[in-house]
FIZAMI-671993 format. One record per residue: x, y, z negated of N, C-alpha, C in turn. Coordinates in steps of 0.2 Angstrom, whole numbers, padded with zeros to 4 digits, always signed. Last residue first. Layout:
// residues N
XYZXYZXYZ...
END
This chain:
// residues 314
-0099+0285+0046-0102+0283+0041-0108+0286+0037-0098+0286+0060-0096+0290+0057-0103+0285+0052-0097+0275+0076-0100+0279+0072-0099+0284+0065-0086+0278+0089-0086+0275+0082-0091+0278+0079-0078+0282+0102-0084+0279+0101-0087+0277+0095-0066+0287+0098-0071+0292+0098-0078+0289+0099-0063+0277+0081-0062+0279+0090-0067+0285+0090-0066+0271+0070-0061+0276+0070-0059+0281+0077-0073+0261+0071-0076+0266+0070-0072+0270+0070-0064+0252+0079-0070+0257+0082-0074+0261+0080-0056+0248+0068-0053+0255+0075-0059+0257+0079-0064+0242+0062-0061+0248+0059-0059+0253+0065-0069+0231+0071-0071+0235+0067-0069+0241+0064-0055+0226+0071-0058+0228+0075-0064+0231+0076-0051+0221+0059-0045+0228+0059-0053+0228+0066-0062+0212+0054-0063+0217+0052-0058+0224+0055-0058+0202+0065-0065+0206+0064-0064+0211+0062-0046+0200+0062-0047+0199+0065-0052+0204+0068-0048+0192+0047-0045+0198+0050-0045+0201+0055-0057+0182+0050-0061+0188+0048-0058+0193+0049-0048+0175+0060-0054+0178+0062-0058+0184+0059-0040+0170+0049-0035+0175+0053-0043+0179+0061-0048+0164+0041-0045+0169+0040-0043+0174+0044-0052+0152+0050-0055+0157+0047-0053+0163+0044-0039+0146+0051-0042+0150+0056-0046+0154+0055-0034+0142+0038-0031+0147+0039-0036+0150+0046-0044+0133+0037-0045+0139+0033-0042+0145+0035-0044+0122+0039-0044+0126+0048-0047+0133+0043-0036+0106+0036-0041+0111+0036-0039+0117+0040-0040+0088+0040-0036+0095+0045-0040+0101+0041-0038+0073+0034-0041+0081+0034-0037+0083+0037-0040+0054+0034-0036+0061+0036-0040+0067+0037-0042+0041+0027-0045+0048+0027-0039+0052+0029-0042+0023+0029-0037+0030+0027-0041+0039+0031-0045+0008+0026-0047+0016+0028-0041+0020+0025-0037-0005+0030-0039-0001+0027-0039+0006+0027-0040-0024+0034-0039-0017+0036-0042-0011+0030-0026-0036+0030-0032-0032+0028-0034-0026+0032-0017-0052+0029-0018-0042+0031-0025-0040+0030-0004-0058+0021-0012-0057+0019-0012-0051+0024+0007-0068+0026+0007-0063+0025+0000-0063+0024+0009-0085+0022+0010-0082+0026+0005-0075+0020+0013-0103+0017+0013-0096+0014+0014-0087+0019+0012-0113+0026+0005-0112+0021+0007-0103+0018+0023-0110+0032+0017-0110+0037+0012-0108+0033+0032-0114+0022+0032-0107+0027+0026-0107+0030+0029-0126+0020+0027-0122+0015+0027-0115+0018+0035-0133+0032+0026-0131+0030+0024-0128+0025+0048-0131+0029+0043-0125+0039+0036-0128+0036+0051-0136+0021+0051-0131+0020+0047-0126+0025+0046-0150+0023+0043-0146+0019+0045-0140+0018+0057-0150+0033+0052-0150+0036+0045-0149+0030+0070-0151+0024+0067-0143+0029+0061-0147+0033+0066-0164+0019+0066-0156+0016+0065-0150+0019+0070-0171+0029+0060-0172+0027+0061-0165+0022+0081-0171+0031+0075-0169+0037+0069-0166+0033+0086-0176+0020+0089-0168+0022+0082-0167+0025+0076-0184+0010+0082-0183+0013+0083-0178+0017+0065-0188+0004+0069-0193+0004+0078-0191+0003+0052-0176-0004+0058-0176+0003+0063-0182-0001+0036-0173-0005+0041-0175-0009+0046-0180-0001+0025-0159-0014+0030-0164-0007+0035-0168-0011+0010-0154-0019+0016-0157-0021+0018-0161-0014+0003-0138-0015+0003-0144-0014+0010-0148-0016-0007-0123-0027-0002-0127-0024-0003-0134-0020-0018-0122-0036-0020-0123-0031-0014-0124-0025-0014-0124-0050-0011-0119-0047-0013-0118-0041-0017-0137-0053-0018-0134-0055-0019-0123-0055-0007-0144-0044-0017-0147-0042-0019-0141-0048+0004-0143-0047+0002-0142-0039-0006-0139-0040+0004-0150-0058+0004-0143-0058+0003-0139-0051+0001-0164-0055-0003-0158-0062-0003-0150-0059+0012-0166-0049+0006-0167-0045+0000-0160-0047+0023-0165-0057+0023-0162-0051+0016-0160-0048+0018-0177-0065+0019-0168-0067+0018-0161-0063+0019-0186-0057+0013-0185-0061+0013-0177-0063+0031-0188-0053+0025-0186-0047+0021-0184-0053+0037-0190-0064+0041-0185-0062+0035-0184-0057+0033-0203-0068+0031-0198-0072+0034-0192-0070+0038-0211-0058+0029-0210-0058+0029-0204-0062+0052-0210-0059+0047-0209-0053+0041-0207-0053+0056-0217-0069+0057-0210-0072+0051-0207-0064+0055-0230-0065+0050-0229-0070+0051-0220-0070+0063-0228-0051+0062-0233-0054+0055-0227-0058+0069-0217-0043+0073-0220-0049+0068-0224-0053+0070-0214-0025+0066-0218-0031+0071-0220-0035+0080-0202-0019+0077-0208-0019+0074-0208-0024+0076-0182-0016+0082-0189-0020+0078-0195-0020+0066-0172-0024+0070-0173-0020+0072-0180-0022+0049-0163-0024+0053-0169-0028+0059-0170-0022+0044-0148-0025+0047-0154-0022+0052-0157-0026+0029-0137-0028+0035-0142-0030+0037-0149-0026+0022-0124-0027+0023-0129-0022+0030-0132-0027+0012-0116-0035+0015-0117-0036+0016-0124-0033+0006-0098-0038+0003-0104-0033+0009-0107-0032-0002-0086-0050+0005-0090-0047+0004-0098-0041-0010-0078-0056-0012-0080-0048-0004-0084-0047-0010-0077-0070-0006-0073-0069-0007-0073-0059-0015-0093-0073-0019-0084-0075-0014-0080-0072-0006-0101-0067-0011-0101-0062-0016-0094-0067+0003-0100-0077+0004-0098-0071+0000-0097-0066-0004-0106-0086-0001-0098-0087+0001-0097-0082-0005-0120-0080-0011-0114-0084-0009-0109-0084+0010-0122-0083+0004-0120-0076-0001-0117-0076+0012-0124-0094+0015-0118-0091+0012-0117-0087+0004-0135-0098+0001-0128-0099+0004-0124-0098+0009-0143-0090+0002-0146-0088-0001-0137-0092+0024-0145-0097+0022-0142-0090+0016-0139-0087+0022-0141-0114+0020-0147-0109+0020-0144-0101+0033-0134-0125+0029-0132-0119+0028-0139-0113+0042-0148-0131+0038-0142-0133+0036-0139-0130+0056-0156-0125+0053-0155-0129+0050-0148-0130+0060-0160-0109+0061-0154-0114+0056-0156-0120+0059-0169-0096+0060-0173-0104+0062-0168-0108+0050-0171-0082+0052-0167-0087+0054-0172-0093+0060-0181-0070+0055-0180-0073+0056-0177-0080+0069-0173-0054+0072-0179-0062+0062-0176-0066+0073-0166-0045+0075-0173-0044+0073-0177-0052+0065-0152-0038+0069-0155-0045+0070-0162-0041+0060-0134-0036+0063-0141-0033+0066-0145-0038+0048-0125-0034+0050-0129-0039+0053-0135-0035+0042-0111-0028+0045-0117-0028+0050-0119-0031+0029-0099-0031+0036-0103-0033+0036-0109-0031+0023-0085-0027+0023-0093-0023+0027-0094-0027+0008-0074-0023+0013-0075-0029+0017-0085-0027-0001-0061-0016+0000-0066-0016+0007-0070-0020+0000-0049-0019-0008-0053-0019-0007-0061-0021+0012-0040-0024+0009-0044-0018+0004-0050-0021+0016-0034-0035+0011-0029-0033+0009-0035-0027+0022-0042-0050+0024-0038-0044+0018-0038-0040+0022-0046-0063+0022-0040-0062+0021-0037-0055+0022-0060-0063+0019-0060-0066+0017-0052-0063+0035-0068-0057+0030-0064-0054+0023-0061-0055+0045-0070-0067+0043-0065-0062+0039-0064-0058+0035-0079-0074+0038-0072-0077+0041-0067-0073+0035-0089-0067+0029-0086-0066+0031-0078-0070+0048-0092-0066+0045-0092-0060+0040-0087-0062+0049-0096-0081+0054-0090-0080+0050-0090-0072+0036-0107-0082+0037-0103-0085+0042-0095-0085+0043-0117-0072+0038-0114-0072+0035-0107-0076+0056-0120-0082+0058-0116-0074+0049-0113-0071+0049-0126-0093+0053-0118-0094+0054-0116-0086+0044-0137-0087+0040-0132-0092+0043-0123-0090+0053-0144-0084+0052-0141-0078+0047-0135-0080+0068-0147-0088+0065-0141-0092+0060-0139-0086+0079-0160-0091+0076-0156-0087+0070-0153-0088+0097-0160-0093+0093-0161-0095+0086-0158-0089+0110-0151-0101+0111-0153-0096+0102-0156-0097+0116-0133-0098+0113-0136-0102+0111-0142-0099+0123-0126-0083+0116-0125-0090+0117-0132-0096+0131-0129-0072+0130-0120-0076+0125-0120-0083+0131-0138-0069+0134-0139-0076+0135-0132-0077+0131-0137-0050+0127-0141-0059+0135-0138-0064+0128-0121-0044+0132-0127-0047+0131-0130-0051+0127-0108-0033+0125-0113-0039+0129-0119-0042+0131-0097-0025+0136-0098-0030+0132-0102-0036+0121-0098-0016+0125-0103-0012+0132-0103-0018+0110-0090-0023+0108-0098-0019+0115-0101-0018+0116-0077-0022+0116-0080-0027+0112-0087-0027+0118-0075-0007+0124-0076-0013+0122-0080-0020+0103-0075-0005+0108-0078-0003+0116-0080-0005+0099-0062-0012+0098-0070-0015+0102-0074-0010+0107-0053-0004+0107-0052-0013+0106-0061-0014+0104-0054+0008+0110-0055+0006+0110-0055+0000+0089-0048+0007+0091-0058+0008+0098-0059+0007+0082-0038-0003+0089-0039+0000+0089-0047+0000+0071-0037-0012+0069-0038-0005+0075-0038-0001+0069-0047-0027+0072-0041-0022+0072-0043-0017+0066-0053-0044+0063-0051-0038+0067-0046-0032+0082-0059-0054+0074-0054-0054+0071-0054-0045+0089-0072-0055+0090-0065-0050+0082-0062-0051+0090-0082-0064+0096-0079-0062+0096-0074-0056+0083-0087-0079+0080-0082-0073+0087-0079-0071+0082-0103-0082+0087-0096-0083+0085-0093-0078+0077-0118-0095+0078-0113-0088+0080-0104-0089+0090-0131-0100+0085-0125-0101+0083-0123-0094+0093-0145-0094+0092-0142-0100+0086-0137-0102+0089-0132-0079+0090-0142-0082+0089-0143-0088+0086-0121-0068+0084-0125-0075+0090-0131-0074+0084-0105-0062+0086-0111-0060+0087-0115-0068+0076-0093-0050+0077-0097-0059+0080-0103-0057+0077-0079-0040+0079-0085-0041+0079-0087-0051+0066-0070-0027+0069-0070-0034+0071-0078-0036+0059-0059-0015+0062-0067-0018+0067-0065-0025+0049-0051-0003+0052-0052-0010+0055-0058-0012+0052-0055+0013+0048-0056+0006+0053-0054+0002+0052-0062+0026+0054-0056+0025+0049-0056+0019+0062-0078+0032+0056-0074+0028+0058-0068+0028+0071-0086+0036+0067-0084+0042+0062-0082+0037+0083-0086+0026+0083-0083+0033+0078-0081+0037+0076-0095+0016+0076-0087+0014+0075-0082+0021+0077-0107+0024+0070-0105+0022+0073-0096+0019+0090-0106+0023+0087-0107+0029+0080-0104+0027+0091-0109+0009+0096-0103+0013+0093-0102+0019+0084-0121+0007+0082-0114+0001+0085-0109+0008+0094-0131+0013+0089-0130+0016+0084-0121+0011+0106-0127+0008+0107-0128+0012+0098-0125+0016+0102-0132-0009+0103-0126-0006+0103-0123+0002+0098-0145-0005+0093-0141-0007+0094-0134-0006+0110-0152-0002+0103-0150+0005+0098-0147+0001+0115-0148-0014+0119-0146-0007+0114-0146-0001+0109-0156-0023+0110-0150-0024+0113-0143-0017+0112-0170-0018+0105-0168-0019+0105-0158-0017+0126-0170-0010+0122-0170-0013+0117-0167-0013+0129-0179+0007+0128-0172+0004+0125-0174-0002+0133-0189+0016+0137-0190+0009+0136-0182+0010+0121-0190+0028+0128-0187+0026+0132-0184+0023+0106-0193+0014+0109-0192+0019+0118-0189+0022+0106-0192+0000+0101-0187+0006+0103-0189+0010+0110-0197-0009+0107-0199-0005+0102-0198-0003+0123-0192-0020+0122-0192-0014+0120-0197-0010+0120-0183-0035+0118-0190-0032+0117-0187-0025+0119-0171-0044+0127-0173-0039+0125-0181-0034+0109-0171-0050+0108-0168-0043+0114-0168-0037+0110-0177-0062+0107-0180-0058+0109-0177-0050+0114-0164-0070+0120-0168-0069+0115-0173-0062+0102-0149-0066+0104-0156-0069+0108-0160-0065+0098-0138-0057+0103-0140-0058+0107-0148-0064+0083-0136-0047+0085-0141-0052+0093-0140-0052+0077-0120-0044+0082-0126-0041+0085-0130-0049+0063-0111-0039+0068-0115-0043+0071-0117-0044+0061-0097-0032+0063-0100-0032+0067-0104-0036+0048-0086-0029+0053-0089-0034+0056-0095-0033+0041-0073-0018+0041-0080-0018+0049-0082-0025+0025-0062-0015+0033-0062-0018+0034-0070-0021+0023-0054+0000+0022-0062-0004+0026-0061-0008+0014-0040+0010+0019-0045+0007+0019-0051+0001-0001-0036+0018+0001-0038+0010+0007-0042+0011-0002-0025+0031+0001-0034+0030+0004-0033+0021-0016-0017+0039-0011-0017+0031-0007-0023+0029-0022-0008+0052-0022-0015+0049-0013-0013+0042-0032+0006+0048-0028+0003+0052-0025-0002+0047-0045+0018+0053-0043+0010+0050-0037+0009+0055-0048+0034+0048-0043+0032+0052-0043+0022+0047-0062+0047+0047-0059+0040+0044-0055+0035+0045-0056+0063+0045-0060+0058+0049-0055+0052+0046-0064+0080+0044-0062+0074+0040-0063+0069+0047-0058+0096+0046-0061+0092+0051-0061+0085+0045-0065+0107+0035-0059+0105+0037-0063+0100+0041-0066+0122+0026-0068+0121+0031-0060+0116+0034-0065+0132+0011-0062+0126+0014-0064+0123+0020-0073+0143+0008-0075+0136+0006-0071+0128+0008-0063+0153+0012-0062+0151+0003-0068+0144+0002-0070+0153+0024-0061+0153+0023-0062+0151+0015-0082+0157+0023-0081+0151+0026-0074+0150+0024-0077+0170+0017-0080+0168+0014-0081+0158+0016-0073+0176+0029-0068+0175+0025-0071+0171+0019-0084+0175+0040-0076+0172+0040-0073+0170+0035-0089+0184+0032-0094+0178+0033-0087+0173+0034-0083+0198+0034-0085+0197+0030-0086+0189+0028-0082+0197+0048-0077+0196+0047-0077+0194+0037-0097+0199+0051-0094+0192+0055-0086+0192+0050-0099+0212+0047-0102+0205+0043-0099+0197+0046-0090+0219+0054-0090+0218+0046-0090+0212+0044-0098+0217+0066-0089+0214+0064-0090+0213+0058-0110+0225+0063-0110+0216+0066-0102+0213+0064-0105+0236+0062-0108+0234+0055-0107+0226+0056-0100+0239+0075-0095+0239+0069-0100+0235+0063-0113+0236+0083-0108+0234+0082-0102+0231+0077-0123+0248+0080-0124+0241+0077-0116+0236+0077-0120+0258+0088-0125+0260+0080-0121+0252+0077-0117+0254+0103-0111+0257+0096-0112+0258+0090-0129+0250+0104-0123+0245+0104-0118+0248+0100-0138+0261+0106-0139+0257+0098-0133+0250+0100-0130+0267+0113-0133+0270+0110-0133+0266+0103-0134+0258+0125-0128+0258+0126-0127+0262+0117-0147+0259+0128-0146+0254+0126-0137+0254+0122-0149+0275+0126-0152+0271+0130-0147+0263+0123-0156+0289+0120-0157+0282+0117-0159+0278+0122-0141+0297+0120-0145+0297+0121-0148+0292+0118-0126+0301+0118-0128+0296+0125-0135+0292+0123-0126+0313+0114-0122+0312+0118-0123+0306+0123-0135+0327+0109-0135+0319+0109-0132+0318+0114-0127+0342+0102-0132+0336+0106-0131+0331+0106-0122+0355+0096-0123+0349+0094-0129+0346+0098-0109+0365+0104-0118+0363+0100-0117+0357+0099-0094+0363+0100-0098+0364+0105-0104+0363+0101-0085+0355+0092-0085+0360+0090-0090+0364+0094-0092+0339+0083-0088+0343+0090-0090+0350+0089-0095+0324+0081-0095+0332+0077-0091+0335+0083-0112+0316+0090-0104+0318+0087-0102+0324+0084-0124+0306+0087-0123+0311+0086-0116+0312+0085-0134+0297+0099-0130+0294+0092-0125+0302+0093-0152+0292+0095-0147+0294+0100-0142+0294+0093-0162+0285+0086-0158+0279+0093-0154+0285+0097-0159+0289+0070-0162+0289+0078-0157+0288+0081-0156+0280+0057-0156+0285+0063-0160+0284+0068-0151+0268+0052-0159+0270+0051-0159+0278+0054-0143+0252+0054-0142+0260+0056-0151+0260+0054-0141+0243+0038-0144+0243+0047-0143+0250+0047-0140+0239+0026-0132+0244+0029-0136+0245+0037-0146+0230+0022-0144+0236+0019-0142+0241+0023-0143+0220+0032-0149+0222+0032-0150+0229+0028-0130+0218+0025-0132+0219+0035-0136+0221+0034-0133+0212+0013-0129+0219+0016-0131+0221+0022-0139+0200+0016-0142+0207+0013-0140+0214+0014-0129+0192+0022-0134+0193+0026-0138+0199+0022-0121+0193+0008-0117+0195+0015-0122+0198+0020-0127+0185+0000-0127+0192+0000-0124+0195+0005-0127+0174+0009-0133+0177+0006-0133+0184+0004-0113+0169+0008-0114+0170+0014-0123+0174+0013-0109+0163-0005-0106+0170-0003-0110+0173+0003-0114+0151-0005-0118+0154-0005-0118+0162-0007-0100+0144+0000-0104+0145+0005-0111+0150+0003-0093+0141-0012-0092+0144-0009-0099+0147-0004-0099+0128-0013-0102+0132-0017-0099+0137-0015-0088+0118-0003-0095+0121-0001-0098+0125-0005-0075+0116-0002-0077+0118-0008-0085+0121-0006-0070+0108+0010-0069+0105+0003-0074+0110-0005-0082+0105+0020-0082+0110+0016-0077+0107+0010-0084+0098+0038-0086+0097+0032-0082+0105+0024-0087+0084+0050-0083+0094+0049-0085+0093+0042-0079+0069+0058-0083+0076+0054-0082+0082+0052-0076+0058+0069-0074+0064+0065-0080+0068+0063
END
């Protein structure tokens, strides 16, 4: 902790102050004289007691005077407080709804679409984060902006359903509305996950440069491939997925079936973790009002002595 001045130019009030004193010093003689109706003699003489009373009230003045002038420079204690800071994450979430994602071969006659939600809802529950939902096939649709209510995205996860779009798959554009939200928000750290079953086939924005825009904006994008192998559509569906992981500095997974999904869901939870920082923080105390209520103080103390019978007379 330090002591210190918010307005220190103040402080060269304190120069004329020390002049006055010196102006103002008693220049009498060391006895000290009363008005009184009897002769006129020296009451208490020139002992030490004498020149206590001479000097005194002038000393108050100046201390009260000095006070008030410290009081108008600001006088505060400053001190540098660190304490740790958790940056939150703001995470997007994409879900393939194209016709494909009715295919049940995840596992207990669920479809794609069903352990996808299932396991998204799970993963929402153990985060505390921003979250926001796109969901693509044909086109992509930003269907929840960014919010820190789990109930909010939760409803809007569990009322999805293919054939809400267009039919086809747009992983360009879900890249694209993902990074659009997170384009704005304030945490360091930026995550979309992309979930699909099917290899991009939209004409016009190649995925390879919605990623470039997402990786300028700091977006880090995990995609998962879901659902068994369909042959030739397989390699070019990794391929895209791959590009875009490797471009964004993301990881591509790729889930057979219910298990292996929540199990890239607890590694992406693991890789996506809170930033802390430590960060200063300045706290003042100022102590102006002390000095004030000291020059006052001074000064009413100063005035009743000289107003007393002990008081010097000006």
């Amino acid at each position: 902790m330090t002591f210190g001045f918010a307005a220190s130019s103040w402080l060269w009030l304190l120069v004329p102050v020390g002049l006055l004193i010196v102006w103002m010093r008693p220049r009498a003689s060391r006895a000290l004289v009363l008005a009184s109706s009897e002769e006129p003699r020296p009451r208490l003489g020139g002992g030490w007691i004498g020149g206590l009373l001479e000097w005194t009230p002038l000393v108050l003045r100046a201390g009260a005077l000095s006070a008030v002038v410290i009081a108008l420079a600001g006088p505060r204690a400053v001190e540098i407080v660190e304490e740790p800071r958790t940056e939150g994450v703001g995470i997007a979430l994409a879900l393939d709804l194209s016709t494909s994602m009715w295919a049940e071969d995840m596992g207990a006659r669920q479809s794609r679409l069903e352990v996808a939600k299932n396991t998204a809802l799970r993963f929402i529950d153990a985060r505390d984060d921003d979250m926001g939902l796109v969901t693509f096939a044909g086109e992509a649709l930003t269907r929840l902006p960014l919010t820190h209510d789990p109930y909010v995205v939760r409803e809007a996860v569990s009322e999805l359903e293919v054939g809400l779009l267009m039919d086809g798959t747009d992983i360009a554009g879900a890249i694209a509305a993902g990074a659009g939200l997170l384009d704005d928000v304030p945490h360091p750290s930026k995550v979309l996950i992309l979930v699909t079953d099917g290899a991009h086939n939209k004409a016009g924005v190649m995925p390879d440069l919605a990623a470039r825009a997402a990786a300028a904006v700091g977006v880090t994008i995990y995609p998962v491939a879901i659902g068994q192998e369909r042959g030739r559509d397989t390699q070019a569906m990794e391929t895209v997925l791959t590009q875009a992981a490797r471009i964004t500095g993301g990881r591509y997974f790729k889930a057979t079936d219910a298990r292996a999904l929540d199990e890239i869901y607890d590694e992406i939870d693991r890789l996506v973790q809170p930033s802390e920082e430590i960060v200063e923080r300045i706290e003042t105390t100022p102590y102006s009002w002390l000095f004030a209520l000291v020059g006052l103080l001074l000064g009413t103390l100063a005035t009743v002595l000289r107003g007393s019978p002990l008081g010097v007379l000006p």
